[in-house]
Every structure is written in structure tokens, then in C-alpha cells.
C-alpha positions in Angstrom: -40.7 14.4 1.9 -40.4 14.2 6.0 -37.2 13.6 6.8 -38.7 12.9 10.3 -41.2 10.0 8.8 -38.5 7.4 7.8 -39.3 5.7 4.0 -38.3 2.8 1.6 -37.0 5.4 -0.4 -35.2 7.8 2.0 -32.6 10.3 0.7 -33.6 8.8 -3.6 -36.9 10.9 -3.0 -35.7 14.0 -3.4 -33.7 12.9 -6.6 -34.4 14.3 -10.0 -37.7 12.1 -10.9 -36.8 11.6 -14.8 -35.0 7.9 -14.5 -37.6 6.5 -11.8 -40.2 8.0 -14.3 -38.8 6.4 -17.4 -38.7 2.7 -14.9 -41.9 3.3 -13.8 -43.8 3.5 -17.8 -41.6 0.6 -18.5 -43.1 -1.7 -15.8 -46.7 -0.1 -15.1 -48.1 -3.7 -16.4 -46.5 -5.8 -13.6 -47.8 -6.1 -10.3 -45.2 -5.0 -7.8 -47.5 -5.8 -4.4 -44.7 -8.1 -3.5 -41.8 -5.5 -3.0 -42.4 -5.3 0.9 -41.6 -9.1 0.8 -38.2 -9.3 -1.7 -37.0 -6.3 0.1 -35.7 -7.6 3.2 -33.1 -5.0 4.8 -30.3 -6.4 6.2 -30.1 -4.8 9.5 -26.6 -4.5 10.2 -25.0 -4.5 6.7 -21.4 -2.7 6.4 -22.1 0.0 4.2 -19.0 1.6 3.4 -17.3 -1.0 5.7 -15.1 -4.0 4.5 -14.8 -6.6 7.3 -13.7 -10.0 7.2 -16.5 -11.8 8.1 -18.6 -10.4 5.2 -21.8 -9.0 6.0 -22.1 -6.9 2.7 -25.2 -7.7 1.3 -27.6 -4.6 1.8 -30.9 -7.5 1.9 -31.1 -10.9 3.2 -32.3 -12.2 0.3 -35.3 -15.4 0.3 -34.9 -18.6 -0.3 -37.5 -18.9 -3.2 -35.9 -15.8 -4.8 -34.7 -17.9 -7.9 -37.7 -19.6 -9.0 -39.4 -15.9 -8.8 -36.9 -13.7 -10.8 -39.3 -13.1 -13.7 -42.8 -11.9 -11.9 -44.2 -9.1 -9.6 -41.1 -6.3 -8.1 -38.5 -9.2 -9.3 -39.5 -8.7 -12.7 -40.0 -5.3 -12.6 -36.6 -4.5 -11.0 -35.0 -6.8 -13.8 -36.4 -4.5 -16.6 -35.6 -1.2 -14.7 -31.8 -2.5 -14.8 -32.2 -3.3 -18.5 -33.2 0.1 -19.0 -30.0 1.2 -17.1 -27.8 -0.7 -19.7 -29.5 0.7 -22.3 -28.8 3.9 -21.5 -25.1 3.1 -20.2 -24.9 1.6 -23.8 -25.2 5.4 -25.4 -22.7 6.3 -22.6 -20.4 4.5 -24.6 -21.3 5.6 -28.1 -21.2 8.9 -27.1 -18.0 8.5 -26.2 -16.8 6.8 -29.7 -18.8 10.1 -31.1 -17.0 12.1 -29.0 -13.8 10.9 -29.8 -14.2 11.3 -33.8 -15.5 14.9 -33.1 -12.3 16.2 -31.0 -9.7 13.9 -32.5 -10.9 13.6 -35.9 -7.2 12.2 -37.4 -6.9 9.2 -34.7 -9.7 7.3 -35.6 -7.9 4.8 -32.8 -8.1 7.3 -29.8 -12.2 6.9 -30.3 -12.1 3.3 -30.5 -9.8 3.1 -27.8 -11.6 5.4 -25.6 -14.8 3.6 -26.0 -13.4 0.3 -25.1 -11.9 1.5 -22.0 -15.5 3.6 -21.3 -17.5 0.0 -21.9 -14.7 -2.0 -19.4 -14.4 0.2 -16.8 -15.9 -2.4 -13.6 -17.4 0.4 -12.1 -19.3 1.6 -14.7 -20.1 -1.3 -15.5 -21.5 -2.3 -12.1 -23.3 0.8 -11.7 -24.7 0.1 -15.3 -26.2 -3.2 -14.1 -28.3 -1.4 -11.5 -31.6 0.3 -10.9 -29.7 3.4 -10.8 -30.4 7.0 -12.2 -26.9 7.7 -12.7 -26.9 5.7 -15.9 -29.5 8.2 -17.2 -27.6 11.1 -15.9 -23.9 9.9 -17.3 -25.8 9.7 -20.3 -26.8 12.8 -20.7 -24.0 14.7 -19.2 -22.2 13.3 -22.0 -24.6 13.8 -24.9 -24.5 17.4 -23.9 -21.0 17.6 -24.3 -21.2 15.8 -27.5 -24.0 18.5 -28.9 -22.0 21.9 -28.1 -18.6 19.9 -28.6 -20.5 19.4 -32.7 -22.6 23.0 -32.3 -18.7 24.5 -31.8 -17.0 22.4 -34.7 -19.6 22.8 -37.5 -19.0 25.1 -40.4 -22.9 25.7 -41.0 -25.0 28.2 -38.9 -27.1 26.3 -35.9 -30.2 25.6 -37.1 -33.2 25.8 -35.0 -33.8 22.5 -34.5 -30.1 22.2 -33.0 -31.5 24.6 -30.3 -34.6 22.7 -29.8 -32.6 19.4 -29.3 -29.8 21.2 -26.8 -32.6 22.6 -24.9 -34.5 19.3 -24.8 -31.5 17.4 -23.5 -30.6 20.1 -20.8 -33.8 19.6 -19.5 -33.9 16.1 -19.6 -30.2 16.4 -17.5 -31.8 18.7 -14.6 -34.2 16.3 -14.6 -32.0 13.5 -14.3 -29.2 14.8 -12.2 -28.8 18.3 -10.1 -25.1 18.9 -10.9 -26.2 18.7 -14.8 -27.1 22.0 -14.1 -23.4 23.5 -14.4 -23.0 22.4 -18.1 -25.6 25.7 -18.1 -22.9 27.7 -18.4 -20.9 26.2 -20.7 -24.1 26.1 -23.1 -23.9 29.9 -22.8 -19.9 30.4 -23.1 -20.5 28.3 -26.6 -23.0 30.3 -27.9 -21.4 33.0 -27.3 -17.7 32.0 -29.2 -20.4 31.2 -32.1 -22.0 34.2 -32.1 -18.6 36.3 -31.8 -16.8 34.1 -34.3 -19.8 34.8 -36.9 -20.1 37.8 -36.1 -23.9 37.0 -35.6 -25.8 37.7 -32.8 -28.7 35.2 -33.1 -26.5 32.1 -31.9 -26.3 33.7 -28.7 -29.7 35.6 -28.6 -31.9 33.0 -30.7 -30.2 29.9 -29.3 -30.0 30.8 -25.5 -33.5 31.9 -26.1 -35.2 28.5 -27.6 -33.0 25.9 -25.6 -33.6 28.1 -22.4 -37.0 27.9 -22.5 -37.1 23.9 -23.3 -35.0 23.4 -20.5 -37.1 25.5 -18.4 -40.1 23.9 -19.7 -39.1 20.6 -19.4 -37.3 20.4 -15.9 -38.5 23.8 -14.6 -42.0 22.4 -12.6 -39.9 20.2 -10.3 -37.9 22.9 -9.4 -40.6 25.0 -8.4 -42.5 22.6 -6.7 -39.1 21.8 -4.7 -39.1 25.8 -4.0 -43.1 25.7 -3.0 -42.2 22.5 -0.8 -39.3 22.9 0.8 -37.9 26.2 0.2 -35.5 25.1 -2.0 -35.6 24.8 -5.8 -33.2 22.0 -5.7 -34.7 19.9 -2.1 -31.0 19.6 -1.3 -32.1 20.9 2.3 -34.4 18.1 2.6 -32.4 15.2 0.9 -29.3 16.3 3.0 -31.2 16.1 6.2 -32.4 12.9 5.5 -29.4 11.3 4.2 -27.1 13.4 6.7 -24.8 15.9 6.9 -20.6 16.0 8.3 -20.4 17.3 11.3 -18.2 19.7 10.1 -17.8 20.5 6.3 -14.9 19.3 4.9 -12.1 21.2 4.5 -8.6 20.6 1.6 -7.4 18.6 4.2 -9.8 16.2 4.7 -10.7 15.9 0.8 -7.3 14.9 0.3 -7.5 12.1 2.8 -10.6 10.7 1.0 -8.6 10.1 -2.2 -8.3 6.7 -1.8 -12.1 5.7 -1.7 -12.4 8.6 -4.8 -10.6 6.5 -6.9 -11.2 3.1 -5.9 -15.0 4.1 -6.6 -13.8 5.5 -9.9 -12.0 2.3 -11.0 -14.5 -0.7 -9.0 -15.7 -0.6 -5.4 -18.5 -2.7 -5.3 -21.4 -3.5 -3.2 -22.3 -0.5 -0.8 -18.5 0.7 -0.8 -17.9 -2.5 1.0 -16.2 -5.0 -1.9 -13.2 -3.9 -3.4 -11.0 -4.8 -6.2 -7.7 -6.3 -4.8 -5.5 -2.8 -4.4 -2.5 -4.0 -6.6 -5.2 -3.3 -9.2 -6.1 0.0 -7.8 -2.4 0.7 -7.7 -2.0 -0.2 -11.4 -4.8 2.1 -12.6 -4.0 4.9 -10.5 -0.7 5.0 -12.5 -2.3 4.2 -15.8 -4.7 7.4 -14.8 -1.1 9.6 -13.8 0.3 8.3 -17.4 -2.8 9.6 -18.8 -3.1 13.1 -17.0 0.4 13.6 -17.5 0.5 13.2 -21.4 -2.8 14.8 -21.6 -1.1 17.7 -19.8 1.6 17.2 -22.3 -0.4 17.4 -25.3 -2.6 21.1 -24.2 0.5 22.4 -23.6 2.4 21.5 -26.6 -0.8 22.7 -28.8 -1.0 25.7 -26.9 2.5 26.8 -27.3 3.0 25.3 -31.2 -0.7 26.9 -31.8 -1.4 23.5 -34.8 -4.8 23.2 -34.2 -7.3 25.0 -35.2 -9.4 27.6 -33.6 -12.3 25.8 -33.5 -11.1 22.4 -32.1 -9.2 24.3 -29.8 -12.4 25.5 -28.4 -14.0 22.2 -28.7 -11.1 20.7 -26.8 -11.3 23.5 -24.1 -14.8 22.5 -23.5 -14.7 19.1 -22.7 -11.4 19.7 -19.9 -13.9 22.2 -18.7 -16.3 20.3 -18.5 -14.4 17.4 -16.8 -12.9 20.7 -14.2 -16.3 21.9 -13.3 -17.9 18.2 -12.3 -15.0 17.8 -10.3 -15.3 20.8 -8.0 -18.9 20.0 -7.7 -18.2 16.8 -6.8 -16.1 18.5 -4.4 -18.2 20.8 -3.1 -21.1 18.4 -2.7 -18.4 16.0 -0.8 -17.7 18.4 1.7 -21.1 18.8 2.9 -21.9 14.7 2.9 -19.7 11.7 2.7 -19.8 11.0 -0.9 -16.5 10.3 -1.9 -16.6 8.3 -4.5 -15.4 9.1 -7.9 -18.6 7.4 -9.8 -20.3 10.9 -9.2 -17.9 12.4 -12.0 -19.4 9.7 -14.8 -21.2 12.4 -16.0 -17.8 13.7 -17.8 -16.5 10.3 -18.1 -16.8 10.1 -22.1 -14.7 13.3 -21.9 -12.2 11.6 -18.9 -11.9 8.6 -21.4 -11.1 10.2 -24.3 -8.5 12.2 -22.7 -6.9 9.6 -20.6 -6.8 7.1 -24.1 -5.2 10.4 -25.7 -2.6 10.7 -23.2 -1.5 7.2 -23.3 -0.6 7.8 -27.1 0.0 10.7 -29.1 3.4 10.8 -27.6 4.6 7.5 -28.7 6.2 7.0 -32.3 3.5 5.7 -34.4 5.4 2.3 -34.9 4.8 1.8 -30.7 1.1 3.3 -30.7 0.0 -0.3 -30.4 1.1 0.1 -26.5 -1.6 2.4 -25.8 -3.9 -0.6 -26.1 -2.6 -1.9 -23.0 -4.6 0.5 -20.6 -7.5 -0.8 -22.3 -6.6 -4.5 -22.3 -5.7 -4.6 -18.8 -9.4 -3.0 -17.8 -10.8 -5.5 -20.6 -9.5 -8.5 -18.5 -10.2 -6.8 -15.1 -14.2 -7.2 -16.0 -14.3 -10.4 -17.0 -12.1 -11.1 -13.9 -14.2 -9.2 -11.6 -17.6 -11.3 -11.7 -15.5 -14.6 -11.2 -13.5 -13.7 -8.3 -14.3 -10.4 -6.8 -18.4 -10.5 -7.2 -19.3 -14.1 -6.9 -22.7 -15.0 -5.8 -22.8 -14.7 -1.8 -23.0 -18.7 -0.6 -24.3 -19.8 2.7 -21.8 -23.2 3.9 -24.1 -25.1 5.0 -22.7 -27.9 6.8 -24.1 -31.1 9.2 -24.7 -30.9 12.7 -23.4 -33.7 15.1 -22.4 -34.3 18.6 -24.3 -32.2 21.8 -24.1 -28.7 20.8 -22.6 -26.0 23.3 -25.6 -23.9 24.1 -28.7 -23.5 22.7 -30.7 -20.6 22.5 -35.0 -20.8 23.0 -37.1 -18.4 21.5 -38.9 -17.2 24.8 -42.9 -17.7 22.8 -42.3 -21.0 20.8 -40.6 -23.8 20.3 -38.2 -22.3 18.2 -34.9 -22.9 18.7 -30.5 -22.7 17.5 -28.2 -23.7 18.9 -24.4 -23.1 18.8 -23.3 -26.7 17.7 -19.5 -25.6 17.7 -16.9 -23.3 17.8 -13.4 -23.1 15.1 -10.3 -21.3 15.2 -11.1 -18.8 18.8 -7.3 -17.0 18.9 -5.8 -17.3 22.1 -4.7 -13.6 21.9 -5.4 -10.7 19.8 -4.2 -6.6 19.8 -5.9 -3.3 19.5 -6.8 -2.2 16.0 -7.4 -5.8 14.9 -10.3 -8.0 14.1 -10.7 -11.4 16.8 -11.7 -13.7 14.3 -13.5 -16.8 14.7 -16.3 -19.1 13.6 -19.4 -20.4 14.8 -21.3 -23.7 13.6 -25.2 -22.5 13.9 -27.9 -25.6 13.9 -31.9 -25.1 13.9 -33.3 -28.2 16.1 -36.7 -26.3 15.6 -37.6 -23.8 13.4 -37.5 -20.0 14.2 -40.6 -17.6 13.9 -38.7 -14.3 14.3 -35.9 -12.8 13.1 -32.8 -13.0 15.0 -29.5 -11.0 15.4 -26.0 -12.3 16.8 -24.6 -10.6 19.4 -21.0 -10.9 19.8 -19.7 -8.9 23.3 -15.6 -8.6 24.3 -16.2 -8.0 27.8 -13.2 -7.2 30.2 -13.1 -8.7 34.1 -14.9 -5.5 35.2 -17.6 -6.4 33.1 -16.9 -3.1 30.1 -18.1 -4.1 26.5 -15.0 -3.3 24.8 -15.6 -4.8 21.3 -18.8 -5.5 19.7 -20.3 -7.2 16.7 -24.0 -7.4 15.4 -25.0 -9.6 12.4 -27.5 -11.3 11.0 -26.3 -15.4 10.7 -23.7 -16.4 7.9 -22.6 -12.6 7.1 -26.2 -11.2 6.2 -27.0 -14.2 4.1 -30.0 -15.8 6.7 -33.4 -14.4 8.2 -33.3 -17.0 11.3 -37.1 -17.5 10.1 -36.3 -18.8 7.0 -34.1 -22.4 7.5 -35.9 -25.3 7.8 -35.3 -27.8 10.8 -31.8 -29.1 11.3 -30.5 -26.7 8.7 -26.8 -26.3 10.0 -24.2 -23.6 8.7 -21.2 -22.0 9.3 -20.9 -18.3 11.1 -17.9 -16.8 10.7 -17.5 -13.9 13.3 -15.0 -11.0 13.4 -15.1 -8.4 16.0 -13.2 -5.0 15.8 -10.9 -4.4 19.0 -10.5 -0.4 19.1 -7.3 1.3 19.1 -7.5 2.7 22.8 -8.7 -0.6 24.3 -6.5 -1.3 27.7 -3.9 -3.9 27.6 -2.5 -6.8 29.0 -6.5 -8.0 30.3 -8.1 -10.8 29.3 -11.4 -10.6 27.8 -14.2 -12.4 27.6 -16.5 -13.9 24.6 -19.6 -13.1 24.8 -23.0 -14.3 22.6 -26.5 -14.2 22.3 -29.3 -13.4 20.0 -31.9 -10.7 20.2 -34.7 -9.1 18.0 -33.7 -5.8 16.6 -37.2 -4.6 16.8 -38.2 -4.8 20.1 -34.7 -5.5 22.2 -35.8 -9.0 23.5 -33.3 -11.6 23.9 -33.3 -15.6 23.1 -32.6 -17.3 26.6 -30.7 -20.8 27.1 -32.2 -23.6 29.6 -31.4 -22.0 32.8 -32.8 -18.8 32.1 -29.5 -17.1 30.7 -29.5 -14.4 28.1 -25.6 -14.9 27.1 -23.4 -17.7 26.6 -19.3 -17.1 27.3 -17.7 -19.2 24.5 -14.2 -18.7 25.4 -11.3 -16.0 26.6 -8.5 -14.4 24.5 -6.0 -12.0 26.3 -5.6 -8.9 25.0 -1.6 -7.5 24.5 -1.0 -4.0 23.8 0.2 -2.9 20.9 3.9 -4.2 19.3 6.2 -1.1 20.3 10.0 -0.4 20.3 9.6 2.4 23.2 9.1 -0.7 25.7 6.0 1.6 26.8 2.8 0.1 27.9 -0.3 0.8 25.8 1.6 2.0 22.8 0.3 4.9 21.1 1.1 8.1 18.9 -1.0 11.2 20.3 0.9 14.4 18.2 0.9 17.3 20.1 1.5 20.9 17.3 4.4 18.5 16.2 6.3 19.3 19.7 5.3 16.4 21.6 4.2 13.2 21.2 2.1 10.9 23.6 3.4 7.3 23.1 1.8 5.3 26.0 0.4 5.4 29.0 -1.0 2.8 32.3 -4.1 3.2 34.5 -3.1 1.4 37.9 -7.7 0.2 38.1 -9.7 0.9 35.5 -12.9 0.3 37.9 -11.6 2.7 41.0 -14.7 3.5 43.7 -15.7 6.5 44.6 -12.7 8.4 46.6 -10.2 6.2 45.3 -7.1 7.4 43.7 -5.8 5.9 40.3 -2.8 6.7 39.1 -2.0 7.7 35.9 1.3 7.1 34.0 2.1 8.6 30.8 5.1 8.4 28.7 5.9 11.4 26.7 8.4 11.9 23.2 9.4 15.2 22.7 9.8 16.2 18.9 12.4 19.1 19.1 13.8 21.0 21.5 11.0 22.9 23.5 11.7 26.3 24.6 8.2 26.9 26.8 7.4 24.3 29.9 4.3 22.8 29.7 2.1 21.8 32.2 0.4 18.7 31.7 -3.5 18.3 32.9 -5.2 14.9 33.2 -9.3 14.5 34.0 -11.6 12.1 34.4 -14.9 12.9 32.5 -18.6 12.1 32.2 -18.4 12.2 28.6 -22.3 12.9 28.6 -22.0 15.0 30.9 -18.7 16.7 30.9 -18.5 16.5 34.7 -15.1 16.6 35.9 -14.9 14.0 38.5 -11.3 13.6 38.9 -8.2 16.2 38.1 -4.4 16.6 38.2 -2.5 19.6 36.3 1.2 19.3 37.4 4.4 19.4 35.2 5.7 16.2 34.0 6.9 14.1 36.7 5.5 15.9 39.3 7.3 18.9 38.6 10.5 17.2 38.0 11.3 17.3 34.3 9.9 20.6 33.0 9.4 20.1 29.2 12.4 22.7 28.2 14.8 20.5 29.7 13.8 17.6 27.5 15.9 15.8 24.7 14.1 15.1 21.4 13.6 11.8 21.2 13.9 11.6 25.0 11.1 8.8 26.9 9.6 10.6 29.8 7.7 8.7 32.3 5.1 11.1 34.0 2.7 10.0 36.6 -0.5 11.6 37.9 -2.8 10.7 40.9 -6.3 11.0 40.1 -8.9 10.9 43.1 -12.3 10.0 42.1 -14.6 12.5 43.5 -17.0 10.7 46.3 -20.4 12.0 44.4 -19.4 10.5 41.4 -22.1 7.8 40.4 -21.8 4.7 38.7 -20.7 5.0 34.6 -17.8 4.4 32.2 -15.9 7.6 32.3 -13.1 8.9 29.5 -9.7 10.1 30.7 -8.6 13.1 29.3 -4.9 14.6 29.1 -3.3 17.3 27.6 -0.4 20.2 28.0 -1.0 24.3 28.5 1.1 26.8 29.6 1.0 28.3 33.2 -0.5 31.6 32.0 -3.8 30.1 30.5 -6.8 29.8 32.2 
């Protein structure tokens, strides 16, 4: 791959081929010439974005999609995501398998775990999909369950136990890179077999015939990866097409993507844009606690008591190992990309389920072990629930147009026309970090021969976008090509106001429709691009500093910025604006600040305006603050008179007279 020629397939090209090799024999009969026409991108879907108005849907799907479900790409998708629940459905045996194996007394933990594997909504969900996950959760798992059996039996490995152990190893680097750390594992079992035997040909013959099989099965991509890119594994090439962080994560930052970890272990649907309501997410993240803990419980009382046996100790070992190791990849591969989502651990999730169903029971009197099929019952009922009230089919309201319509928009080389027929529910005032909601009645008088996006501007008096919104019509649900005339529909709308957006103003609502692909706009009757359909004022945040422009800027837990004012917001060049900040100090300082505010081309970095001064213009040195204390400190900023034309960032901040 190029990650400079952009493809259908993007980033999934430099996956491990095995699963789109498997799809591909299983639908080489049907002809798939069609895909370019199902697969209809949604331009501007949320990925990884839950908003209001909806706008999930990664396609815009057709309106003759139904009647042609079972031919060409459609049929061949359907069968590739038959294939996936095939192999999800060994997922969950291997679990049951793996349960007998490591719990061979509580015949229920097996059961148990199994149901909770096969009701879990997100593996569920990601069973249902053209995905090669299912293939790799598969055999992450079988592996586990072969050395987890290789470790337990009495009888020397035969050769064909290799054979099979290599073949599914290879199969897993084929499937999934980070299969490729059960390698090790492999090897640390051979060699307790070999040690415990006091053979040598576990370790020597085995690694021998299942290294080679792996190599020989998975081994050519590899090298063809190293003779392509470099890189045996193409990460280089599937990070830069898929992107990398900035900056790679570090503890902190892993720790405040938690939240999305689990909610993508439990059920976060869509493209990380439909969630499960979070009082569920709250009720398994203490189920999974429960779990951990007792599981916790149980190692350590085993450990200390020493009741079970060598080899099921091993065995036991293994599996938390395994579970350990594809977290800390997971880890590792988070910090270089946003991926944090805790369906990339299903490769040890017959292990995590047979754990977690473990610690939900063995510490409760047998005559109370019947609770521990609550965890289970509770996820049972959460997938049926799920595809009734959480994943309903996307619907379009269609609705009737009547009476003159406020504007309509013209395509500018046909007939083609929509018009905004009305407008429902436009606030008469909204904040900072909160969605202006609102919805729009669409109607086609005349059909449209292109593809049209909504525009939705929040534009202040000085004419500043502050808020923006582009969609497709009805959340992602209509191509403007595709109604017929006098189609109507409702468009709900909801626009993100940022955090740092100036208040008191009033803003404007602003709307039009353009083509993605080229930048041209629809225009009404006179010639405009944009119609205005209504103000809201902006008020600053709710605050009980009584400060304008409420806000919580930490300064090294000394200081805190909690508001500020701009006197114009559109100054000329040579003006002066003044600048007001309101400062919180957080403990008694013992070092006076000085406080330095700019006005920057952020493209630039061109300083066009600057004042360094202590607070109040030298009047209330920081050391003779009271924590807790309100300062008011204002700054004169004159614009400099070869300053052109832009939107310009202010900058502030606090050094110490001695730095540069």
C-alpha cells in the first residue's frame, strides 16, 4: 500500500490477509461489480462521536437496498458475516472447553462462562460483522485451549499435537499481529513439559515442528511486508495511513481513556458512536470489579493453601498470562493510535470469561452459588434488549409539506431543487459546551442530481463562525439524489457551541447546502448562497464567582484562571483592547508572578499585540494573594498597525521576572 493514494480499503490493507482470504473463497461465485454502488460513504459521519442529532451511519444507504440483499456485494457481504458467526460460534465453545479444562470440578463455571462469552453485546455485534476479529478471537482462544490441554495431559505430546499447535499459530499471525505474543507462551509450556518429564524432546521436538508450521504458514506475509515496506509486520504503513497521536500516550492519558475501554468491552456500537445507556455500563463495570476481585481472591488463596495441583496451577498461570500480555499490547498499540476500545482484548476473552464467571462464585456457600447466574442473566437480557431499543433500524420521518416554505435552495445546473419548508423548536438561548438544537422540515419540489451537504454556521455580529455543523439530510440517512419529488422529511440539527466561545453576543443561524466534492454552493432566488433562519443569544457559562466568561485554566495547582472579558473582539489595526482576567489563587504563593497576555497569528505565531505586567497593573503582586481570593486584572493590548486582516488567539500566562 500507498498511504499517499487513498483506497476503499485504507488502514484494513495492511491487516493479516487470512479472514479476507477465507471471505473471499466463500463468495468467488457472486458477482460483486456492484460494491462501488451499495457503498455509499457517508461524508460526515461521527465516528467516535455521539451527537444528538444522529448522524451515525458510516453509509447512506439506497433506497432499493431491501429488495437487493440477496445478489452481487449484498449477498456476498451477507455470507462474509455468516462466516464471522461461525467462527464467533467456536469462540464460545472454546470457552465451555476451556472452562472444563481449568475448572474441571465446577462443571457450572464452564457453562456459566460460555453463556456470558455468547451474551456479551459487543461480541456479539462484532460477531455480526464482516470483521477479522472474529477469526482472530477465535484463535487466540484455541491456542490457549491447546497448551492449556498440552500442560494438563498425563501422556507425552504426540507429534500430531505439535503439528496442530504450529498450524493454529500460524493461522493466528495470519489473522491478527498481536497473536504473535502467545509465541512465547508456547515456548514457556514446552519448556515446564520438558522440565517436568524430565525429557528434552517436548521442548526441542515440539518448538521444532510447530515453529516451522507457523513459520510456514504465516511466514511469506511477513517477508513480503519486510521486502515492501521495511517492516515485517507493515505496522509503519498501516499506522501512517490510519494515523498516528501526536504524541504517544503516556499512564496518564491511558487512564483517562478508560471509559471508552470498557464501554467497547461491554457494547459500544456503530463506529464508537451508539452506546448502551451508562447505568448499564455502570452495572457491568461493578459485575467486572466483583469478578476481578474474587478472582484475585481465589490465586491468592490457592497460592498460599497450595490445593491444586502442579499442573493446573500451571495451566491456570497461563491463561492470567495470557489475559496480562494482550492487555499491555493493547496498551502499547493504544499509545501510538487511538484505539481504545476494549474489543481488541477478545482474543483472551474465553480466558477473561472464565475468570470473571469464577470470581463471581467459588466464594459463595454452595447453597447461594445460584447468584452467580445473575451476571449472566443480566447480559442475557441486555442482548435481547439491545437490538430493540439501543440498535433499531435507522428511520427517515418522512412527513408532508404544506404552506410557502421559508427558502428554497436551486441547484445552480438543473431544475433541481429543496427547500426549507419549516423550522421547530430554534432555542432562544443556548451556553458554551452545549449543543443548539433544532429541527428543520426539508421538501424536494424537484428532484436533485447531486449530492448535497447541510451547512449549519453560528456566526457572531462580526461575522466569526463560531459553531459549525455538516451533515448529510435526516442524520446520514438521505443522498439529496435519491428522494423523489415532493418527498418531505424531518432534519433535526444540533450544533456544538465550543467551550471558549465569547459571551453575552447573539449569534446568528446560518444554512446552506454545498457539494463536498467540488465546494460549490446551492443558491436561493436572489442569488444568495445562505439563508439566516433565526438568532439565539449566547450567555456565558453558569458561575458562582459572578465572573464573566466562566472558566477553570489550572496553573501547577497554584493558580487558577476563572474568567475573563475582551472589551472588542474585532479591534482595527492600532486599536487598543483591553483585556480583563479574573484570577483564583490555590494556596498561598510565595513567588510574584508576572502575568503576560498576546495576541497571536496562530499560523503564524506573529505577535501582534503584547502586555507582561503583574496583576492589576502592578498592584496586587501574586504573594500578597488570599487563596480563594477573586482578582480582577486588566491588560491593554494595542494591535500592532501592520497587522492584516485574520482571526487571531489570545494567549495569557504567568512567569517569573528572572525568565527570559
Amino acid at each position: 500500500q500507498d498511504p499517499a493514494v487513498q483506497t476503499a480499503w485504507r488502514q484494513e490493507g495492511s491487516q493479516p490477509p487470512l479472514y479476507y482470504m477465507l471471505a473471499a473463497a466463500l463468495t468467488s461465485w457472486i458477482d460483486t461489480s456492484d460494491m462501488s454502488y451499495w457503498r455509499r460513504i457517508n461524508p460526515h459521519a461521527d465516528i467516535g462521536v455521539v451527537r444528538p442529532d444522529g448522524n451515525a451511519n458510516m453509509l447512506t444507504h439506497r433506497p432499493d437496498e431491501a429488495q437487493s440483499r440477496f445478489s452481487g456485494a449484498l449477498l456476498a457481504l451477507q455470507l462474509s458475516r455468516l462466516l464471522s458467526v461461525a467462527l464467533s460460534a467456536g469462540t464460545v465453545l472454546v470457552t465451555y472447553l476451556l472452562g472444563l479444562q481449568l475448572f474441571p470440578t465446577r462443571r457450572e463455571i464452564a457453562v456459566l462462562a460460555m453463556a456470558f462469552n455468547a451474551c456479551l453485546p459487543m461480541f456479539l455485534f462484532i460477531s455480526g460483522s464482516a470483521n477479522n476479529d472474529n477469526l482472530s478471537n477465535l484463535l487466540g482462544n484455541l491456542l490457549t485451549l491447546l497448551i492449556v490441554r498440552l500442560l494438563l495431559s498425563e501422556d507425552v505430546p504426540r507429534v500430531r499435537d505439535y503439528v496442530v499447535l504450529g498450524a493454529v499459530t500460524g493461522a493466528g499471525l495470519l489473522a491478527k499481529l498481536n497473536l504473535g505474543f502467545f509465541i512465547p507462551l508456547i515456548a514457556l509450556s514446552l519448556l515446564w513439559i520438558s522440565l517436568r518429564r524430565r525429557d528434552w524432546r517436548p521442548l526441542v521436538i515440539g518448538g521444532v515442528i510447530s515453529g516451522a508450521l507457523t513459520i510456514l504458514v504465516a511466514g511469506w506475509w511477513y517477508l513480503r511486508n519486510a521486502q515492501l515496506y521495511g517492516d515485517p509486520t507493515g505496522l509503519n504503513v498501516f499506522l501512517d495511513i490510519v494515523g498516528r497521536r501526536a504524541i504517544p500516550a503516556n499512564a496518564a492519558q491511558l487512564w483517562s481513556e478508560r471509559d471508552s475501554f470498557l464501554q467497547a468491552f461491554w457494547g459500544f456500537f456503530g463506529g464508537m458512536n451508539v452506546p448502551l445507556p451508562i447505568d448499564i455500563y455502570t452495572i457491568y463495570n461493578a459485575l467486572a470489579g466483583i469478578g476481578l476481585a474474587g478472582a484475585l481472591a481465589y490465586v491468592v488463596w490457592r497460592t498460599v493453601a497450595r490445593r491444586v495441583e502442579s499442573r493446573l496451577t500451571i495451566a491456570h498461570w497461563i491463561t492470567l498470562l495470557w489475559i496480562a500480555i494482550t492487555f499491555v499490547s493493547y496498551l502499547r498499540w493504544t499509545a501510538e493510535t487511538p484505539a481504545s476500545q476494549g474489543r481488541l482484548v477478545f482474543g483472551a476473552l474465553s480466558s477473561i470469561c472464565v475468570w470473571l464467571t469464577l470470581g463471581w462464585s467459588w466464594w459463595l456457600p454452595r447453597r447461594t452459588r445460584i447468584l452467580a447466574v445473575l451476571p449472566v442473566a443480566f447480559t442475557a437480557l441486555v442482548a435481547i434488549w439491545t437490538p430493540i431499543q439501543v440498535l433499531p433500524l435507522p428511520a427517515v420521518a418522512y412527513t408532508t409539506a404544506s404552506g410557502e416554505a421559508l427558502a428554497t435552495f436551486v441547484e445552480p445546473d438543473s431544475d433541481g431543487a429543496i427547500a426549507i419548508q419549516a423550522l421547530a423548536r430554534l432555542p432562544a438561548q443556548v451556553r458554551p459546551e452545549a449543543y443548539l438544537e433544532f429541527t428543520l422540515v426539508n421538501h424536494v419540489p424537484q428532484p436533485l442530481t447531486h449530492d448535497w451537504s447541510l451547512f449549519v454556521h453560528l456566526v457572531t455580529p462580526d461575522g466569526v463562525i463560531i459553531g459549525q455543523r455538516d451533515v448529510y439530510p435526516a442524520g446520514g440517512l438521505i443522498a439529496t439524489s435519491d428522494p423523489p419529488p415532493n418527498d418531505a422529511w424531518l432534519n433535526p440539527v444540533a450544533v456544538w457551541v465550543p467551550a471558549n466561545a465569547y459571551a453575552p453576543q447573539t449569534l446568528a443561524v446560518i444554512i446552506g447546502w454545498y457539494d463536498l466534492q467540488t465546494g460549490e454552493r446551492m443558491t436561493l432566488p436572489d442569488g444568495g448562497e445562505t439563508y439566516t433562519i433565526g438568532q439565539v443569544a449566547l450567555l456565558p457559562h453558569a458561575s458562582d464567582l459572578d465572573v464573566p466568561n466562566p472558566i477553570n485554566i489550572n496553573f501547577a495547582n497554584q493558580i487558577e484562571l476563572v474568567g475573563y472579558a475582551v472589551s472588542d473582539l474585532s479591534p482595527a489595526q492600532g486599536e487598543a483592547v483591553t483585556l480583563t482576567l479574573y484570577w483564583r489563587g490555590l494556596t498561598q504563593l510565595e513567588t510574584d508572578y508576572v502575568v503576560f497576555a498576546q495576541i497571536i497569528d496562530p499560523i503564524t505565531t506573529t505577535i501582534y499585540a503584547a502586555s507582561d505586567a503583574m496583576p492589576a497593573a502592578w498592584a496586587r503582586p501574586t504573594t500578597t494573594w488570599t487563596p480563594g481570593e477573586i482578582v480582577e486584572d486588566a491588560h491593554t493590548l494595542t494591535v500592532s498597525g501592520d497587522a492584516p486582516p485574520g482571526i487571531y488567539e489570545i494567549y495569557v500566562g504567568l512567569y517569573t521576572r528572572g525568565d527570559d
